[in-house]
C-alpha positions, 0 to 999 in steps of 0.5 A, spaced: 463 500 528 469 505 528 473 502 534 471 495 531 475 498 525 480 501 530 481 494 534 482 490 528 488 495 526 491 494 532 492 487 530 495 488 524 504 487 525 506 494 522 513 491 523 517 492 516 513 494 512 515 500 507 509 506 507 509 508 500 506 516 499 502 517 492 500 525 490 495 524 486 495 531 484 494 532 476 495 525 475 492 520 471 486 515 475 489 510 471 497 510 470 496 512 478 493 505 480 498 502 476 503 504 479 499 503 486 497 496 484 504 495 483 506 496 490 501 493 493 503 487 489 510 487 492 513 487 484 517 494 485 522 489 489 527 484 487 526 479 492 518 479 488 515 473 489 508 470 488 508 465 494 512 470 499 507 475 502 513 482 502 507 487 500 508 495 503 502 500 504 500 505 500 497 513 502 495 517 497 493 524 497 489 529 493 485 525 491 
């Protein structure tokens, strides 16, 4: 249900977490979920990881 939804959002800390925001107007599906993999994954920083948990949020619009 949508308030369970709402309920389990509430949970999740927020805190320090960088919002990526994707336009995905005229790009190419694939090259746009690369580079949204990417984010996700926590590659895009220098402090990368594979056992640390440093990922960020994705919006992405127009698509």
């Amino acid at each position: 249900t949508e308030q369970k939804a709402l309920a389990d959002l509430r949970r999740i800390n927020l805190d320090g977490l960088r919002w990526c925001v994707f336009d995905a107007k005229g790009q190419v599906l694939g090259r746009l979920a690369s580079q949204i993999a990417v984010v996700l994954q926590g590659k895009d920083k220098p402090t990368y990881a594979p056992h640390v948990e440093n990922r960020d949020m994705c919006v992405v619009l127009n698509g």
